[in-house]
Backbone as JSON Lines, residues from 0, in Angstrom:
{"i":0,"aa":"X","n":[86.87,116.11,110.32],"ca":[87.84,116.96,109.63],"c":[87.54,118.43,109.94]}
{"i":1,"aa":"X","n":[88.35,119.17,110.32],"ca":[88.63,120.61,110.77],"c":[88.0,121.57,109.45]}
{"i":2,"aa":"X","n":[87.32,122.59,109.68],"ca":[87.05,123.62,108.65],"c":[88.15,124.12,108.44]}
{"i":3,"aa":"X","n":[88.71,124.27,106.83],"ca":[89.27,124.75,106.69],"c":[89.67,126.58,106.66]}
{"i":4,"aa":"X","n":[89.91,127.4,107.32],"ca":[89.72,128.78,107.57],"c":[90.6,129.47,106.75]}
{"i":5,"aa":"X","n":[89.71,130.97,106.34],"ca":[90.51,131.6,105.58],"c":[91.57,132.84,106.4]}
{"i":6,"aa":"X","n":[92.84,132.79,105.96],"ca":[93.81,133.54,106.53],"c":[93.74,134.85,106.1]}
{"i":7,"aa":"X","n":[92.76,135.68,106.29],"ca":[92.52,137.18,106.06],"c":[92.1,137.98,107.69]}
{"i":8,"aa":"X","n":[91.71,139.28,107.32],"ca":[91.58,139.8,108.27],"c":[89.51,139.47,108.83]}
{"i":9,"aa":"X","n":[89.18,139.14,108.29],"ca":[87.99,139.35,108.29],"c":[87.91,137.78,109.05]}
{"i":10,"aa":"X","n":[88.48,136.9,108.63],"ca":[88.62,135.93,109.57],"c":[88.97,135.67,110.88]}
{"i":11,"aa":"X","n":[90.05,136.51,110.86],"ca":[90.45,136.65,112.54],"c":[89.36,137.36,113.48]}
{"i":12,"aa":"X","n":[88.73,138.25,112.9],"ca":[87.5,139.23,113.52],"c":[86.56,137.92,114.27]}
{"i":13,"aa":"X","n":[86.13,137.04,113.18],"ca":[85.22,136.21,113.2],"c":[86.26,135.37,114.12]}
{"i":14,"aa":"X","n":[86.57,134.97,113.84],"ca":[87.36,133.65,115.17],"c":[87.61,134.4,116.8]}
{"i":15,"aa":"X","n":[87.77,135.82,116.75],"ca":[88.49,136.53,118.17],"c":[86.3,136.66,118.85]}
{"i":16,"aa":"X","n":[85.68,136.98,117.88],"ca":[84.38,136.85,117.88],"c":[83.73,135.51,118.61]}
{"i":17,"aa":"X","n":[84.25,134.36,117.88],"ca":[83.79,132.88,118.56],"c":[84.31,132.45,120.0]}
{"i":18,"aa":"X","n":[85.18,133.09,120.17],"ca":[85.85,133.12,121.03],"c":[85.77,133.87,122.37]}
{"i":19,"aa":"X","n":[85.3,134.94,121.87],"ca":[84.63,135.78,123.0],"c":[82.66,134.94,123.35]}
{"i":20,"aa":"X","n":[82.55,134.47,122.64],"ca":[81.38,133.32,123.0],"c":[81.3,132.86,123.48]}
{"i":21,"aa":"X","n":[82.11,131.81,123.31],"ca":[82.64,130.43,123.84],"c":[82.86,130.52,125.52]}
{"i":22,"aa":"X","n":[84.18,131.53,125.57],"ca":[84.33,131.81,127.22],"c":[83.48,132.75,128.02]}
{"i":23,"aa":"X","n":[82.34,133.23,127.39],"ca":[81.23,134.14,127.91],"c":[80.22,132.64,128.4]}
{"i":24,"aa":"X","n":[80.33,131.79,127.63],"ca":[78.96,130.61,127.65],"c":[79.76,129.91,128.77]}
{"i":25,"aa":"X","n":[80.66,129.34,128.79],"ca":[81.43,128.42,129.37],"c":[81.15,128.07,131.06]}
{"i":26,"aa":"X","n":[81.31,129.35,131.28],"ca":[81.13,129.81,132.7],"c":[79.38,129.44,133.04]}
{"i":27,"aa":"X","n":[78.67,129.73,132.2],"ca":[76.86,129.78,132.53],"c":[76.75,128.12,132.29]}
{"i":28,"aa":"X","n":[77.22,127.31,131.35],"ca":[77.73,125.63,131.56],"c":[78.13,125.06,132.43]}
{"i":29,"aa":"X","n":[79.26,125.83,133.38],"ca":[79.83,124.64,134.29],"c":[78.46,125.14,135.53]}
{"i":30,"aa":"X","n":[77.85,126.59,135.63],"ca":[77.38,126.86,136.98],"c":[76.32,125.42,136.3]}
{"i":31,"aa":"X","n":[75.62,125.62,135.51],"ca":[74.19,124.22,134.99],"c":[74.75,123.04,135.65]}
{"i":32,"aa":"X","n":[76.19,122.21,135.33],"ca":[76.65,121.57,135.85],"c":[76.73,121.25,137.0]}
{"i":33,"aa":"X","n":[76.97,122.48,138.26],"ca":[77.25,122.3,139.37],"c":[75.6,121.95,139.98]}
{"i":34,"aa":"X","n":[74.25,122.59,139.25],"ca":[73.23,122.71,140.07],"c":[72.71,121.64,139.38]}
{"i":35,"aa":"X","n":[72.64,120.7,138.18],"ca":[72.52,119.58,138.31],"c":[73.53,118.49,138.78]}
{"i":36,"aa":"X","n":[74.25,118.78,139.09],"ca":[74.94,117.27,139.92],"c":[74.32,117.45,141.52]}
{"i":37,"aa":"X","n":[73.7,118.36,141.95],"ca":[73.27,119.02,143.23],"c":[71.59,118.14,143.02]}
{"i":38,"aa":"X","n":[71.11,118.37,141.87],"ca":[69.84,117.86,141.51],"c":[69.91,116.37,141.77]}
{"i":39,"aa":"X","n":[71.16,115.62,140.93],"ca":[70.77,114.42,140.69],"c":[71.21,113.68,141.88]}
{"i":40,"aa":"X","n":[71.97,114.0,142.73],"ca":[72.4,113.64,144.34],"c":[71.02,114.05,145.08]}
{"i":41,"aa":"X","n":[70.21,114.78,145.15],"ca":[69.06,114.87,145.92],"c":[67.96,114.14,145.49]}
{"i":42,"aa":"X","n":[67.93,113.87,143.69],"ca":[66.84,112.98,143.13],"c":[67.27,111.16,143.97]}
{"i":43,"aa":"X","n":[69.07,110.82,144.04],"ca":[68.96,109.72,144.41],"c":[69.45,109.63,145.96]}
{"i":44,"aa":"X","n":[68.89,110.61,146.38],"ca":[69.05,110.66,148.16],"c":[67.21,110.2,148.68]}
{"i":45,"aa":"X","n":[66.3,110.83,147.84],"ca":[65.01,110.64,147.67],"c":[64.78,109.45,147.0]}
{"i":46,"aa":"X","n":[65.33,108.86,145.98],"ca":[65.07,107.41,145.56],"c":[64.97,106.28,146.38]}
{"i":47,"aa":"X","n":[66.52,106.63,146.94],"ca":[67.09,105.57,147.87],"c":[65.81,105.66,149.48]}
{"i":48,"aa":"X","n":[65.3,106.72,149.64],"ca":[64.64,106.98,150.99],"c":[63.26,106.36,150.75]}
{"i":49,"aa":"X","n":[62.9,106.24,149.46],"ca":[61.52,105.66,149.05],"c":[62.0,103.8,149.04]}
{"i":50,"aa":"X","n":[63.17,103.63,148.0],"ca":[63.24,102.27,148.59],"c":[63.5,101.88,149.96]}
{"i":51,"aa":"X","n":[63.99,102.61,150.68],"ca":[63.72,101.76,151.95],"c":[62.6,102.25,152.82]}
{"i":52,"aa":"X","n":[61.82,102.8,152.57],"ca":[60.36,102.41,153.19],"c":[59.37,101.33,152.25]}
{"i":53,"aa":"X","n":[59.84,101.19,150.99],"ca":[59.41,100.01,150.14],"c":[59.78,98.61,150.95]}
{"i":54,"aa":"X","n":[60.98,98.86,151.12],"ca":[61.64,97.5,151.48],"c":[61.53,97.41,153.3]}
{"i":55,"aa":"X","n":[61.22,98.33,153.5],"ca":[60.28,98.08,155.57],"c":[59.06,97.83,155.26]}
{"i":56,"aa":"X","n":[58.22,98.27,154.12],"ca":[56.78,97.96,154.05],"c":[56.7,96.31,153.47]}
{"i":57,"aa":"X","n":[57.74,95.92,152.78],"ca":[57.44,94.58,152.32],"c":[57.73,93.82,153.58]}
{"i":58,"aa":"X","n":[59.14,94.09,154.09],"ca":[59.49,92.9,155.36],"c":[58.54,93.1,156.36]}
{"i":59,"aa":"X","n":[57.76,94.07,156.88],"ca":[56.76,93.83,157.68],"c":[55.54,92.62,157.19]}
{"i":60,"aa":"X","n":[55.2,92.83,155.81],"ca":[54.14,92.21,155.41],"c":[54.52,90.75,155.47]}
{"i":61,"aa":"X","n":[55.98,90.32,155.37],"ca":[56.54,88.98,155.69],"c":[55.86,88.07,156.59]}
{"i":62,"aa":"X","n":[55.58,88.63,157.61],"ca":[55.21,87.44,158.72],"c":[53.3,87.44,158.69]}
{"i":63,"aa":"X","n":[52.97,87.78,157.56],"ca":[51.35,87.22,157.2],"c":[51.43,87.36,156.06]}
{"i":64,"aa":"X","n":[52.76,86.82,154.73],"ca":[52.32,86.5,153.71],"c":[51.5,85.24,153.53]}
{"i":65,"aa":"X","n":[51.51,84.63,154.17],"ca":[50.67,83.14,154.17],"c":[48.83,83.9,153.42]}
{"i":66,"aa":"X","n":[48.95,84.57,154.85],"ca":[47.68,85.1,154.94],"c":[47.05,85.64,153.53]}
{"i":67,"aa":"X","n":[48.21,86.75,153.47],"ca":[48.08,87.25,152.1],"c":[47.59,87.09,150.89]}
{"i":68,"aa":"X","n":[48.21,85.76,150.62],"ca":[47.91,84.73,149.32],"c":[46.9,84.51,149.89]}
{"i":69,"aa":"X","n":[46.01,83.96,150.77],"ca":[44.67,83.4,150.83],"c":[43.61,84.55,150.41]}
{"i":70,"aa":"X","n":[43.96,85.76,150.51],"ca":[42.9,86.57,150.24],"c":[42.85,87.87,148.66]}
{"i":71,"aa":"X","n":[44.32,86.82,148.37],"ca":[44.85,87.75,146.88],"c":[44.38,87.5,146.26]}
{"i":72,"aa":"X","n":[43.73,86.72,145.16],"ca":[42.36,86.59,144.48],"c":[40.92,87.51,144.47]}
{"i":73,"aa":"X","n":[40.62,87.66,146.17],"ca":[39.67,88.55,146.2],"c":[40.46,90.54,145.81]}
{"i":74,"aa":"X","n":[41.2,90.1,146.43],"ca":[41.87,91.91,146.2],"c":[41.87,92.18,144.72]}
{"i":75,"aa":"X","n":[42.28,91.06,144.41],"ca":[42.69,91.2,142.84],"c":[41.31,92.12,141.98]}
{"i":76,"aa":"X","n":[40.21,90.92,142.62],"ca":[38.92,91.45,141.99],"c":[38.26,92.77,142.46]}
{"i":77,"aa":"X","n":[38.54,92.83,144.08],"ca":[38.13,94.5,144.26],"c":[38.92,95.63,144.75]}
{"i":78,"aa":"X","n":[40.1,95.46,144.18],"ca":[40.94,96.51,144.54],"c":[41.15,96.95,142.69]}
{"i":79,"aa":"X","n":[40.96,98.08,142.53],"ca":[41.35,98.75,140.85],"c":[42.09,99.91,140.91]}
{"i":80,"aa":"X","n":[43.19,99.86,140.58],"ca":[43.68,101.51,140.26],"c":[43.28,102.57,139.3]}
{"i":81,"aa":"X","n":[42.52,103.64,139.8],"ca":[41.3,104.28,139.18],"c":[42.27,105.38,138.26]}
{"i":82,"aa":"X","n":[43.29,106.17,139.17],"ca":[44.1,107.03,138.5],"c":[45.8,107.16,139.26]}
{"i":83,"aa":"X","n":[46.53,107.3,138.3],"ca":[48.18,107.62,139.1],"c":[48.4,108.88,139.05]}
{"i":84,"aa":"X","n":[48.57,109.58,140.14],"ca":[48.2,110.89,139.65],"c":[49.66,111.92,139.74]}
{"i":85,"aa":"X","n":[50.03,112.31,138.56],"ca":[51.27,113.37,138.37],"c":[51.48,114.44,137.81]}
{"i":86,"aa":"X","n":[52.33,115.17,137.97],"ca":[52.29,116.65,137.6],"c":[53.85,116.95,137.32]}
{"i":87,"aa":"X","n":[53.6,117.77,136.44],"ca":[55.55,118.23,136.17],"c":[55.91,119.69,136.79]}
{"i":88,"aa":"X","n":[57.47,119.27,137.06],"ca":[57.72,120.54,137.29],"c":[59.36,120.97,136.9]}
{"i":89,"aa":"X","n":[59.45,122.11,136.91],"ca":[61.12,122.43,136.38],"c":[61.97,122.69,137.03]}
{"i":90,"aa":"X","n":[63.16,121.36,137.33],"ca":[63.9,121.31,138.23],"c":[65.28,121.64,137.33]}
{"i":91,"aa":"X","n":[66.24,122.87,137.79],"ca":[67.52,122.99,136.92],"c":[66.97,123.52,135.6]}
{"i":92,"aa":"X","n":[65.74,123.73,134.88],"ca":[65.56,123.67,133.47],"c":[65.25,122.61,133.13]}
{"i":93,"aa":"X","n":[64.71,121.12,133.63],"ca":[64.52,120.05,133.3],"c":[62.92,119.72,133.91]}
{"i":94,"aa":"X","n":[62.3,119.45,132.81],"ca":[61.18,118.98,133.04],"c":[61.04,117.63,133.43]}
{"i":95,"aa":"X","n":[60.89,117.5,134.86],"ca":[60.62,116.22,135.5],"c":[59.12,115.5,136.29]}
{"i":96,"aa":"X","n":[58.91,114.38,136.32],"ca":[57.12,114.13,137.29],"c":[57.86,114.13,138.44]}
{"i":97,"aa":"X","n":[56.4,114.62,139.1],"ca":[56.25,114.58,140.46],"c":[55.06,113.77,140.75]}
{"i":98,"aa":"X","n":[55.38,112.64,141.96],"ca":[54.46,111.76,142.75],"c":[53.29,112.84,143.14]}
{"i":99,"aa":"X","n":[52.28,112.57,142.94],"ca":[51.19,112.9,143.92],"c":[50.3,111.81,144.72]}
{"i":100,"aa":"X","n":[49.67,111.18,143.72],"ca":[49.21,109.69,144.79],"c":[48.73,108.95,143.61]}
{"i":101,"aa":"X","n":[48.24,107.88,144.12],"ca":[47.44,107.14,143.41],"c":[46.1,106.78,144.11]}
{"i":102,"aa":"X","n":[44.92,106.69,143.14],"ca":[43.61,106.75,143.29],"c":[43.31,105.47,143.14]}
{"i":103,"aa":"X","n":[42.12,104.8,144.06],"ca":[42.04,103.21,143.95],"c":[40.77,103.48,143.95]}
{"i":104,"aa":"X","n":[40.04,102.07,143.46],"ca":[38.62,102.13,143.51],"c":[38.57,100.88,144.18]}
{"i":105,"aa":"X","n":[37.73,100.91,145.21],"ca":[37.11,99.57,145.78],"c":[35.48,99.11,145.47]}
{"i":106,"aa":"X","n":[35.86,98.02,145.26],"ca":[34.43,97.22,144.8],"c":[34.05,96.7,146.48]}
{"i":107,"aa":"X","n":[32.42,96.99,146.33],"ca":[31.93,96.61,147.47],"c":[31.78,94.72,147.82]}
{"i":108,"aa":"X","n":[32.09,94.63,149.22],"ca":[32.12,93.76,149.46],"c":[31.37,93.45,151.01]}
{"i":109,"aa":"X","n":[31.1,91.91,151.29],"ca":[30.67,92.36,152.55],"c":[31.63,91.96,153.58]}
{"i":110,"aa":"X","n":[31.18,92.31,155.11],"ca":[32.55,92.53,155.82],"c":[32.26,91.06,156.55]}
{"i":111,"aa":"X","n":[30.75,90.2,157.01],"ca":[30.58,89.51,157.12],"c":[31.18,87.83,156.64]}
{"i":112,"aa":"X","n":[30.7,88.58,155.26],"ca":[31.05,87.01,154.22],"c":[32.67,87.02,153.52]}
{"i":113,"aa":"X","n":[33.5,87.64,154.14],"ca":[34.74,87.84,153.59],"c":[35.85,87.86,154.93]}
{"i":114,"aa":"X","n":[36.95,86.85,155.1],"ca":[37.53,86.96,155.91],"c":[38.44,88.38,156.65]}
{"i":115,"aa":"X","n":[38.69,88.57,157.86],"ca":[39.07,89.54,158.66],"c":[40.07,90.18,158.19]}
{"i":116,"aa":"X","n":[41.08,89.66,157.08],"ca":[42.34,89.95,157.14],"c":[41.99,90.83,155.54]}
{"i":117,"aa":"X","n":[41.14,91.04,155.3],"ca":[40.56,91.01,153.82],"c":[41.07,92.49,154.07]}
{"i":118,"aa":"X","n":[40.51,93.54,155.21],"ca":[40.61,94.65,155.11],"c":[42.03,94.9,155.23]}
{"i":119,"aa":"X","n":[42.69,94.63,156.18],"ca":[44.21,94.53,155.93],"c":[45.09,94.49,154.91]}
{"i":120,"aa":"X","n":[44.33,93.7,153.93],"ca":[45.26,93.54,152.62],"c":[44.89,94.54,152.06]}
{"i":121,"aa":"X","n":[43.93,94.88,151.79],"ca":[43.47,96.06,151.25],"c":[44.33,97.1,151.51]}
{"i":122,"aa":"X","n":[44.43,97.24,152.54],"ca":[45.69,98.11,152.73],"c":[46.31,98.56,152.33]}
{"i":123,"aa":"X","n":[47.25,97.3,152.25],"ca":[48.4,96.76,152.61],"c":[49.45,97.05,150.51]}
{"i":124,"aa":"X","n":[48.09,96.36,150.2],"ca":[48.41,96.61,149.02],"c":[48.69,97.87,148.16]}
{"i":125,"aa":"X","n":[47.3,98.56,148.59],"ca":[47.43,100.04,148.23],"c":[48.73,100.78,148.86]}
{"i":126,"aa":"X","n":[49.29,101.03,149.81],"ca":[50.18,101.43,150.15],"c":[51.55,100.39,149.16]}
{"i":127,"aa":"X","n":[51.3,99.24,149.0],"ca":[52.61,98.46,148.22],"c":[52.51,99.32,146.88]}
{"i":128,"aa":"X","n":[51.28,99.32,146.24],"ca":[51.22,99.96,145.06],"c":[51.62,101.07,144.34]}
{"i":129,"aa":"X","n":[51.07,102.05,145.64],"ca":[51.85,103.1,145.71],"c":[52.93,103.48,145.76]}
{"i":130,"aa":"X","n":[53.56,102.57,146.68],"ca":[55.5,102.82,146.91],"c":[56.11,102.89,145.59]}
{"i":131,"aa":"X","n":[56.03,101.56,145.08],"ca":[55.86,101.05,143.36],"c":[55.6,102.36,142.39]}
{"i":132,"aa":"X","n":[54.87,102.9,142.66],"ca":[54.59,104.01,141.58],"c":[55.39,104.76,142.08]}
{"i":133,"aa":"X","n":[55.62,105.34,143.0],"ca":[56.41,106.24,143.23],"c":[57.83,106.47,143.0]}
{"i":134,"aa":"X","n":[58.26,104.69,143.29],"ca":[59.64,104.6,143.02],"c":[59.67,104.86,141.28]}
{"i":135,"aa":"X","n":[58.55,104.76,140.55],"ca":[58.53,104.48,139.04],"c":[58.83,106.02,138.8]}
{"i":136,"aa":"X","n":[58.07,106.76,139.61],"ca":[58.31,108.19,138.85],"c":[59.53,108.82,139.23]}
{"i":137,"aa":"X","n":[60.12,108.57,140.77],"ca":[61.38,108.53,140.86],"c":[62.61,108.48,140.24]}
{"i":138,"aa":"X","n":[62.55,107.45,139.6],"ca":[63.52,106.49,138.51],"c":[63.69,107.48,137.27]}
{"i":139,"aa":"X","n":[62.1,108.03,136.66],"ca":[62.51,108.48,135.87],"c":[62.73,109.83,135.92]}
{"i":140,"aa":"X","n":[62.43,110.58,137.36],"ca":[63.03,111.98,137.28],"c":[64.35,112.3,137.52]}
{"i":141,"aa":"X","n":[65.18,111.03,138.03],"ca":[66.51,110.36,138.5],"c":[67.19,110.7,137.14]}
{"i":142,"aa":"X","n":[66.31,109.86,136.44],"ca":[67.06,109.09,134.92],"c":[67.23,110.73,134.26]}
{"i":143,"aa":"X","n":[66.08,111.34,134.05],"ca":[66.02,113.04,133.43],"c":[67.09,113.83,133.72]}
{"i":144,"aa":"X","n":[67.32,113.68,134.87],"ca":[68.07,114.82,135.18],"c":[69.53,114.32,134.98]}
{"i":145,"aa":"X","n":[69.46,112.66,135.0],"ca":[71.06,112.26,135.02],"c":[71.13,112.45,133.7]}
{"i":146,"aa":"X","n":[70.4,112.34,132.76],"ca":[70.26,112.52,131.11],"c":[71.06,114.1,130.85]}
{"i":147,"aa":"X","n":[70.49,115.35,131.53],"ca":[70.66,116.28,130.85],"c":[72.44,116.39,131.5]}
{"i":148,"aa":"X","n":[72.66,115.95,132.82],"ca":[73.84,116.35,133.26],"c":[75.04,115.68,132.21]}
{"i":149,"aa":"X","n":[74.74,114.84,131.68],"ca":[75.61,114.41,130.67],"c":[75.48,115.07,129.34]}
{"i":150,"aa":"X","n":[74.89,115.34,129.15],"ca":[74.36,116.45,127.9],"c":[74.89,117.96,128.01]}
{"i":151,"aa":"X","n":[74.76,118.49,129.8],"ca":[75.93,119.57,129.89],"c":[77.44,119.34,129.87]}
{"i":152,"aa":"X","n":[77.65,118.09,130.22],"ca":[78.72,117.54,130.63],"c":[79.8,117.73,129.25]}
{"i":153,"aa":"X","n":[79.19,116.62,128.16],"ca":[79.58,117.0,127.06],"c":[79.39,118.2,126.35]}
{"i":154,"aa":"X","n":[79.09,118.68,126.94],"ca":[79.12,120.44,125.65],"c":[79.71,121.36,126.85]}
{"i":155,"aa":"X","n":[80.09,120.76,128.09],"ca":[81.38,121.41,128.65],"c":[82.84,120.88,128.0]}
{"i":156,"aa":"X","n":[82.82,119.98,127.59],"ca":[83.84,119.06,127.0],"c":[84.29,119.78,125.99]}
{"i":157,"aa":"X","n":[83.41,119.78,124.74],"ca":[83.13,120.49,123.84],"c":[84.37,121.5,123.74]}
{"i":158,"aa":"X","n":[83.38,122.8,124.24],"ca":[83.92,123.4,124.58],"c":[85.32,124.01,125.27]}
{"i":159,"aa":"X","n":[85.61,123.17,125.56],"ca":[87.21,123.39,126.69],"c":[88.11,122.66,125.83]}
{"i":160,"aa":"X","n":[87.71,121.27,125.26],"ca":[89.09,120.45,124.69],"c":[88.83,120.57,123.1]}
{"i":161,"aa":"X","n":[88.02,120.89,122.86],"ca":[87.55,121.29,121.28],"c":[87.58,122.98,120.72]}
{"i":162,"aa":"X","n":[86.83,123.29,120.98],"ca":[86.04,124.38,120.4],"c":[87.01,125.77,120.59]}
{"i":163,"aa":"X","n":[87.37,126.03,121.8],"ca":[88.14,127.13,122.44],"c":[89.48,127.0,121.93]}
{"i":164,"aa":"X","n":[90.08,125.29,121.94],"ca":[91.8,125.27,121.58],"c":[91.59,125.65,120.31]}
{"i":165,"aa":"X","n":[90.68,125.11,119.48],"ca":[90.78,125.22,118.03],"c":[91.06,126.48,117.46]}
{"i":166,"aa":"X","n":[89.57,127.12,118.21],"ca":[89.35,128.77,117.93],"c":[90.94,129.45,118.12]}
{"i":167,"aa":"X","n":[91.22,129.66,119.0],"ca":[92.67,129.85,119.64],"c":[93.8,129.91,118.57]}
{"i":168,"aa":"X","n":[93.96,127.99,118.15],"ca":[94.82,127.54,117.14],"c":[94.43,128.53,116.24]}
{"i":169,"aa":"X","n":[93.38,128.96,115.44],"ca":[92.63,129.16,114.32],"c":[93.26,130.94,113.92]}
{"i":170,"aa":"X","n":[93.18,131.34,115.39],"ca":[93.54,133.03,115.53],"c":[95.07,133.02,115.4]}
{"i":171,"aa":"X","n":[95.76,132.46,116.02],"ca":[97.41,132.02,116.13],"c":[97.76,131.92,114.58]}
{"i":172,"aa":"X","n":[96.8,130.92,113.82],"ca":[97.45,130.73,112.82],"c":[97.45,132.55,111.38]}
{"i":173,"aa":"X","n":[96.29,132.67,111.83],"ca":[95.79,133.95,110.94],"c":[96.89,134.87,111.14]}
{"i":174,"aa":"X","n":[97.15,135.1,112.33],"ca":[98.21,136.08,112.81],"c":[99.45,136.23,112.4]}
{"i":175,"aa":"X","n":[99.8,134.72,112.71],"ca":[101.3,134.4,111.77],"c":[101.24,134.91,110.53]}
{"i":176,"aa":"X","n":[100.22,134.27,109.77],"ca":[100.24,134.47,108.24],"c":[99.8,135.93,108.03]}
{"i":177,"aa":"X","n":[99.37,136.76,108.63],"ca":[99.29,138.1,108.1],"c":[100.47,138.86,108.63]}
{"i":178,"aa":"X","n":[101.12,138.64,109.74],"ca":[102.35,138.72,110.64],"c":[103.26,138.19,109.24]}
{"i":179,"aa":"X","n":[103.65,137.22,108.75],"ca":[104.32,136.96,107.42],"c":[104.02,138.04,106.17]}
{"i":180,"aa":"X","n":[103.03,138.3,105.95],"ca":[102.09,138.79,104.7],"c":[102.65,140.57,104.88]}
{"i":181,"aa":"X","n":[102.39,140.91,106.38],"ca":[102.91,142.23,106.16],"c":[104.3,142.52,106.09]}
{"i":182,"aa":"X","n":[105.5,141.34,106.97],"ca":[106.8,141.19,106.77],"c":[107.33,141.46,105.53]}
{"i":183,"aa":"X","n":[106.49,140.49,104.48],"ca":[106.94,140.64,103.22],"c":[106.72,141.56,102.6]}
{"i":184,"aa":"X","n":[106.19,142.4,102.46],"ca":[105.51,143.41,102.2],"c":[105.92,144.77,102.43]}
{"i":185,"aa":"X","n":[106.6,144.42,103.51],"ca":[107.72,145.89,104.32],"c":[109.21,145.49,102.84]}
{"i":186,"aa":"X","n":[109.4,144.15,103.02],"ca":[110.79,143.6,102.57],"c":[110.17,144.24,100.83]}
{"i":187,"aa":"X","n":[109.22,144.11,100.55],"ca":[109.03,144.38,99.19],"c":[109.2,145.55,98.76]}
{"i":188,"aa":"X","n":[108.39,146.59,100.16],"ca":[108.93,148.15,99.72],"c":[110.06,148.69,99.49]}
{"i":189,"aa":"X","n":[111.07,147.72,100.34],"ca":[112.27,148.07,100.82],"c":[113.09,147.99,99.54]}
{"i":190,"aa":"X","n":[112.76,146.99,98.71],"ca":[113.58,146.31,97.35],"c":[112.85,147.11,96.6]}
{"i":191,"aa":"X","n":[111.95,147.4,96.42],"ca":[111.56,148.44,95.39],"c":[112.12,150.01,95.65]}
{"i":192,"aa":"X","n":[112.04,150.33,97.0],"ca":[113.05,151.9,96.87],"c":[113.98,151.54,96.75]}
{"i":193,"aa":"X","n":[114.45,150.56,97.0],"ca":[116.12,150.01,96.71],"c":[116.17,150.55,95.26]}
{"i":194,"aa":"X","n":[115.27,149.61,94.7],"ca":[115.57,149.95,93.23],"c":[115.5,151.34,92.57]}
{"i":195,"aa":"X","n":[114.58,152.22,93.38],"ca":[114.09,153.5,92.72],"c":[115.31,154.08,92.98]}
{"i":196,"aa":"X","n":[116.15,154.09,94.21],"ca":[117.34,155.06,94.26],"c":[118.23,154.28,93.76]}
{"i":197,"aa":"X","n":[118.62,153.11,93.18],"ca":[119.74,152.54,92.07],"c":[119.29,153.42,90.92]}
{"i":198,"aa":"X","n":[118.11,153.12,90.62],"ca":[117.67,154.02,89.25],"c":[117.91,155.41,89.21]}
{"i":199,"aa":"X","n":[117.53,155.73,90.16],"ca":[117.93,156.79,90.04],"c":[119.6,157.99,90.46]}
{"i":200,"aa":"X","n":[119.97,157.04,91.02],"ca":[121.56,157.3,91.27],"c":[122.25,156.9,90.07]}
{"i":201,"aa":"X","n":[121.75,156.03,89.22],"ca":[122.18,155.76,87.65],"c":[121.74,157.18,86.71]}
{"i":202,"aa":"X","n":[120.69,157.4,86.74],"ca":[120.36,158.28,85.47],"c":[121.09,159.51,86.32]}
{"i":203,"aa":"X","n":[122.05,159.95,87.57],"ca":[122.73,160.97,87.59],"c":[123.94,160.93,87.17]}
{"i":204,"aa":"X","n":[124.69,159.61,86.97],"ca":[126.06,159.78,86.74],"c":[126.04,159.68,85.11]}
């Protein structure tokens, strides 16, 4: 339900006031707009470029998954992810992570008593792991920034199909009614000297 506004002068001040706001902000909204939709097209130009070196690093590993599984048990036990390591930064006004790497710890093993392919997986994995994290922090600096662009989005909305017509309506209406208020008001003087010179064109005859 609409505030109801008062039809005085002190109101119109205040509404020609909101108004000069509104289309002062409006403009600094749509530029936010333009440089996050610029953001979130480069966050998923970079998403998409991480999944497909995810998805070349897995189909390579295809033709020695056999292998793989024979030595995934041992990885399991000496491969540890020690730290994921990230940092923020402010993209558009939006605080988003940034990939740096991930830290692994290897448990010693010997190179003798452990099959050939052992070091390979080792690898193989760490680099899988990594992709994985990366795409994770990806996703959500993706997700951030698509978050706030809808958040400008609507308070561009706001603004343009709400806030501005209203204000507008709000001044239009004040105007009329004081535009009426002084009409009548002229018409009132007019009937009252009317009357003063009847009266007084009476008390001469």
């Amino acid at each position: 339900m609409a505030e109801k506004i008062k039809l005085n002068k002190n109101s119109l001040r205040d509404q020609n006031q909101s108004l000069k706001l509104y289309l002062e902000f409006l403009p600094t909204l749509e530029l936010r707009k333009q440089q996050l939709q610029s953001e979130v097209a480069a966050a998923q130009k970079e998403l998409d470029r991480a999944k497909a070196r995810e998805e070349a690093l897995l189909d390579d590993a295809r033709g020695w998954k056999a292998r793989l599984y024979t030595v995934l048990p041992l990885v399991r036990d000496l491969l540890q992810v020690d730290l994921v390591s990230v940092h923020t930064a402010n993209v558009a006004g939006v605080r988003v992570p940034v990939f740096d790497r991930v830290l692994f710890r290897r448990g010693a093993y010997s190179l003798a008593a452990t099959p050939w392919i052992l070091d390979a997986a080792m690898v193989f994995f760490e680099k899988a792991i990594s992709a994985r994290e990366l795409l994770r922090v990806l996703r959500e600096k993706h997700a951030l920034l698509s978050q706030e662009l809808v958040k400008t989005t609507q308070r561009i909305n706001l603004y343009e199909k709400v806030l501005i017509p209203q204000t507008r309506e709000n001044i239009r209406k004040i105007k009329v009614y004081l535009g009426d208020q002084q009409t009548a008001a002229v018409c009132r003087a007019k009937i009252a000297k009317n009357k003063i010179v009847v009266k007084a064109a009476g008390g001469q005859s």
